[in-house]
N, C-alpha and C positions, 0 to 999 in steps of 0.2 A: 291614453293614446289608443284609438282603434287600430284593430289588424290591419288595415289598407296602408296605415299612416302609416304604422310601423316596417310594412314592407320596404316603403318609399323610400325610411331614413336611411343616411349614407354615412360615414366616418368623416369624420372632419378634412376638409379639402380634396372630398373626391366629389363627382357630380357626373348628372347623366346631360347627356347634348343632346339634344332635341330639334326636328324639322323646326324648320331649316338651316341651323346653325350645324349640326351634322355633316350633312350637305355641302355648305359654303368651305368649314374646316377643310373635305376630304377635296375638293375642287381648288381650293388655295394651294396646297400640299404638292398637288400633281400641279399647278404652273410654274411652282418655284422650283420643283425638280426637274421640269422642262426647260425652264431657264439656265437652271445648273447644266444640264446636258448640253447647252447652246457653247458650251466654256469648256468641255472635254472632259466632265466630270460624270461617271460611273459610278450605279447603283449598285449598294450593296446593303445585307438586309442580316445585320445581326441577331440571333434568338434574346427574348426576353431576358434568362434568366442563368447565370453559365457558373460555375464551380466557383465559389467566391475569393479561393486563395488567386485565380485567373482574374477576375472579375477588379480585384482592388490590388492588384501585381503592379508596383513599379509606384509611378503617379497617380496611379485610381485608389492607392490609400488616401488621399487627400479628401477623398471623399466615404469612409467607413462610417463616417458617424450618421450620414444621410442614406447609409443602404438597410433595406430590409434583408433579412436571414432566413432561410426556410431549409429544414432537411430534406435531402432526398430521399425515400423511402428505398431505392432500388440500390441506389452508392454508396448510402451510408455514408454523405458526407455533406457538408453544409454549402447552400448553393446561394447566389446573390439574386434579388432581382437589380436589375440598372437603374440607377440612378442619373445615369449621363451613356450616352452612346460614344461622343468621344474614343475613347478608351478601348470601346470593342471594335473601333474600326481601324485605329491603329494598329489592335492587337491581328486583328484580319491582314493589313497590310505587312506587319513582320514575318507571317506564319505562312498563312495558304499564298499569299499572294507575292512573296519575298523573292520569287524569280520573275517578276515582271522589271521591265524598264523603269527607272526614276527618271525624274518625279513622278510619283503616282496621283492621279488626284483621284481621289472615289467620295459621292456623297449618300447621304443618308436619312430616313424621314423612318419616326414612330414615338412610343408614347415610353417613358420615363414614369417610373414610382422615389419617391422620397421619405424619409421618414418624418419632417415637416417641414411647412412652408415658413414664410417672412410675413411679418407685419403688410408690409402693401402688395404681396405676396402670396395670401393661403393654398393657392393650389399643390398638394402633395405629388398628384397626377397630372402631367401635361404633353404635348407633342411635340417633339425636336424635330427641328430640318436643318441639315446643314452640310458642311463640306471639309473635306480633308486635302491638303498637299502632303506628303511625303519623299522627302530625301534631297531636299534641299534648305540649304539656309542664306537663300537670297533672298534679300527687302524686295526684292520684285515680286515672290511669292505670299507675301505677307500684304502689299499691293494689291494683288488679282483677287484674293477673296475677300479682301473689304469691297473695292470697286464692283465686284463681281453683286455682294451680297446688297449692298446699298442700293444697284442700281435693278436687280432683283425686284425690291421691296420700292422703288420708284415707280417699277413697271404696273404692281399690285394697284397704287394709288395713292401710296405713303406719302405723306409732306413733311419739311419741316424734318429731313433725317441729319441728323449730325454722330459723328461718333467721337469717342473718348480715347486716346491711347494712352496707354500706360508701359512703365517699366519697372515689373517689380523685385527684379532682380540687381537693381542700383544701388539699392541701402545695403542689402547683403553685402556686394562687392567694395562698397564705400568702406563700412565695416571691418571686413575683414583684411584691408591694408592697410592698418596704423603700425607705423612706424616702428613701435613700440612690440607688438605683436598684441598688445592687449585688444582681446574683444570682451563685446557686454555679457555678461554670466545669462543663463535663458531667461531671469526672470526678468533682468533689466531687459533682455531682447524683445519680451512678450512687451513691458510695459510700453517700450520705444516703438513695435508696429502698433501696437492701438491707438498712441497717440499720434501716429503719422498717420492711420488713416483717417483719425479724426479731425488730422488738420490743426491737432493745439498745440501751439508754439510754445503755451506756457507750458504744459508738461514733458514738452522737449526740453526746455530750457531745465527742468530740476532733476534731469536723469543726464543732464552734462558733466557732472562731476564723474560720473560711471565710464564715458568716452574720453576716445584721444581729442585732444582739443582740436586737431582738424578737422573730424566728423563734427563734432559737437557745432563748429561754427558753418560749414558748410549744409548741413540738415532745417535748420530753419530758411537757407536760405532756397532749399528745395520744394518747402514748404509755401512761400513765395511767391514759387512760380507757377502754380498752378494755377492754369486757367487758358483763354485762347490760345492756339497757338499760335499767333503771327505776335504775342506778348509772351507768350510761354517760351516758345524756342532761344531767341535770344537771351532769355535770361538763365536758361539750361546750360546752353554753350559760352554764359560766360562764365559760369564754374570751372575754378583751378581741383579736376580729380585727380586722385592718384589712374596711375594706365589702368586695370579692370575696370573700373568705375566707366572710366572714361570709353572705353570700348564698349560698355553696354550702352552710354551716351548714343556712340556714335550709331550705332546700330538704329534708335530709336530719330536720328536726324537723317538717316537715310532714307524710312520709311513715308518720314512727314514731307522730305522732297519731292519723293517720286509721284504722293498723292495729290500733290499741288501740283504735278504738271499733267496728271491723268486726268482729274478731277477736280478743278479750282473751285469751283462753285460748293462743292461740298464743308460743311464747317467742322471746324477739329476745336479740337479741346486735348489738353496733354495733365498727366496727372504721374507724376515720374513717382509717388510715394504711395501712390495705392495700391493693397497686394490685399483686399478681401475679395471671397471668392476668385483669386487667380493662384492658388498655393501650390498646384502644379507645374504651372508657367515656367518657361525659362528665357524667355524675352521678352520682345514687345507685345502689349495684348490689346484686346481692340474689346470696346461696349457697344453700342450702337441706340439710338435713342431717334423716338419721332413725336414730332412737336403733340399728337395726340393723344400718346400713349403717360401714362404714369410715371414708368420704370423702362427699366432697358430691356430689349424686345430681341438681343444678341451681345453675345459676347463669345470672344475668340483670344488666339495669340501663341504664341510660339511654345513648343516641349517637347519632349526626347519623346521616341514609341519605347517600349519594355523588348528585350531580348536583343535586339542587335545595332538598340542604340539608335535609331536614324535622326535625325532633326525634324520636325515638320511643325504646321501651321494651318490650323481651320479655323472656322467659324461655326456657331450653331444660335440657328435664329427658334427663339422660341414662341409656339403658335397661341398660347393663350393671347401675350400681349400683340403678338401680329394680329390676330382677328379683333382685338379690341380697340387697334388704334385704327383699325378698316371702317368704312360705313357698316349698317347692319344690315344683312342681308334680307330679300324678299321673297315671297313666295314666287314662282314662276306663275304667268298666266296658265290656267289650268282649263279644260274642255271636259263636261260630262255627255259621257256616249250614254244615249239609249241603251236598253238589254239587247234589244232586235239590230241595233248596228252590223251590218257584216265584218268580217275581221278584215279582209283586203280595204275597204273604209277607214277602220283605225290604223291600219296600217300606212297608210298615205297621209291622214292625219297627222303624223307621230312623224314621219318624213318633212312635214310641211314646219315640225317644230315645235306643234303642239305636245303637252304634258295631258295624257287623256287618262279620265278615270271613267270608269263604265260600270254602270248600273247592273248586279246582279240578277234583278226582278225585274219586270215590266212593271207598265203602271205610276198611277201617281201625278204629282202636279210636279212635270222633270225643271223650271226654276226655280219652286220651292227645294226641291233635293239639291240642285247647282248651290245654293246659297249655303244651305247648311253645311254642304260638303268640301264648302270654301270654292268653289269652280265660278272664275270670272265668265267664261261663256258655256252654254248650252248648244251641242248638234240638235238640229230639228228639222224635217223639212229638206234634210239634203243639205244644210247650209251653218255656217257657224255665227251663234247670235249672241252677244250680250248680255247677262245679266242684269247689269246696270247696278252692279257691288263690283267694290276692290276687295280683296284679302287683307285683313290686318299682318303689321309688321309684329313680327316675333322675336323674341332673344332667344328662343330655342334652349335656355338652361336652367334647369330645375333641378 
């Protein structure tokens, strides 16, 4: 490998973004936090990297095994980089900000480190946007930022959005009211979430003899019901729970009503047994998926903040799969100025909406340099000409 090469390489799942996906990223970012603003949602801009016992305090332990660790040289003491924003804007919301008015809503946009990615997944490093309620726990707030965030990501140009909700606090609750008082020892608990979220009935069925036999029968039948919701719902609610159970039901038929009459058009799917990647959660949670994209492009849902307890409910969309389920971006029409241009010239250019690049040096054959320099038109003559080239389209990531 030459020196050049070797400058270039990167660690697995980082990359550099490149004109003009750069570009398009930071222009995406700023209309979906304008859009957030249009909803009464306030910016707020947590540090990358904060004292780690803060950092994974409360529910941000659910995520230790995905932070990177770095000492402070000055504290002497171990510091986190983020792996989820989440978490530090709750934590902003208990602390600096705990004498404002509830509900709070504040949003937030920037770049996350991981310590690795997923199979359909590799990025370690990527951009969060997204939004927070605090201090309430009404299905209406849990509402607003799916509506909010979908129709967000409708305005971009997204097709084909549906979302996921889930409640992964139904089996716990299911669980832990048998009769009997017997619940499953952890490792039959670990065996029981794996295979619910895998969805295999047969290996729910050989950890039954471990459950009360009312979970045991009622658990496949949850398994079941996944899938749309105008097939899913009813088959939720005809489950005989014990009351927990049943009150985190209800909570998750509240949410699917209120979005059928905000939003009917929007398609739902219900997945009452999935808890990967929701382990902090403590209600209903929401995924978000577009017919373009691979993977899910958002995920949200209900959880306590750390210190004074509140209730709240965000979403965070993430910008790799957003810009990948987006058309790909182009170069803008671009103008080359002569060296000799006056500046009040480019300057009314640049007004008119032209992107101008200008010639250090005089001289030369100025559409031979337009072409090379990628510039669809040429100033010449007082007037703006043509090349008669387009720009190639770029992925901009290398």
């Amino acid at each position: 490998m030459n020196q050049l090469a070797a400058a270039a390489l990167l660690p697995a799942g980082l990359m550099d973004l490149l004109p003009p996906a750069a570009a398009f990223e930071a222009r995406t970012v700023e209309r979906l936090m304008g859009l957030f603003a249009g909803f009464g949602y306030e910016r707020v801009k947590p540090p990358l990297i904060e004292f780690e016992e803060t950092m994974l305090a409360g529910s941000g332990q659910a995520l230790a095994a995905e932070t990177f660790r770095v000492m402070d040289p000055l504290a002497q003491r171990l510091l986190a980089l983020r792996p989820d924003m989440t978490m530090q804007v709750a934590r902003i919301a208990a602390t600096r900000l705990a004498h404002l008015p509830r509900p709070l809503r504040l949003s937030y946009a920037g770049q996350v480190l991981r310590v690795r990615g997923s199979q359909l997944r590799p990025e370690r490093q990527f951009g969060q946007v997204g939004v927070e309620i605090v201090g309430s726990a009404a299905p209406a707030a849990d509402v607003e930022v799916i509506v909010m965030a979908t129709s967000s990501l409708a305005e971009l140009g997204l097709d084909g959005l549906s979302v996921d909700l889930g409640l992964p606090t139904l089996v716990p609750a299911l669980l832990s009211e048998a009769p009997d008082g017997r619940a499953p020892d952890p490792a039959t608990a670990a065996r029981l979430r794996l295979a619910l979220d895998r969805k295999d009935i047969a290996a729910i069925g050989e950890l039954a003899p471990a459950l009360h036999p009312r979970a045991a029968a009622v658990l496949p039948r949850l398994v079941a019901s996944v899938g749309p919701a105008d097939r899913a719902l009813p088959a939720l609610c005809a489950l005989d729970l014990p009351p927990a159970a049943a009150a985190e039901r209800a909570g998750l038929v509240a949410v699917v009503e209120r979005l059928r009459e905000c939003v009917p058009d929007l398609s739902l799917t219900l997945d009452a047994v999935e808890s990967r990647g929701f382990e902090y959660h403590t209600g209903v949670t929401f995924a978000v998926f577009a017919a373009s994209a691979p993977y899910e492009i958002g995920r949200g849902g209900r959880y306590r903040t750390v210190g004074i307890d509140e209730p709240a409910t965000g979403i965070t969309l993430f910008m790799d799969g957003v810009l990948r389920a987006l058309p790909r971006p182009e170069r803008p029409a671009r103008l080359l100025l002569p060296a000799e241009t006056p500046a009040a010239t480019a300057v009314g250019l640049r007004r008119e909406g032209w992107v101008t690049v200008a010639l250090l040096e005089g001289g030369g054959d100025l559409r031979a340099e337009a072409v090379r320099l990628g510039c669809s038109h040429v100033f010449t003559d007082g007037a703006v000409r043509p090349t008669g080239t387009t720009a190639p389209k770029e992925s901009g990531k290398e």
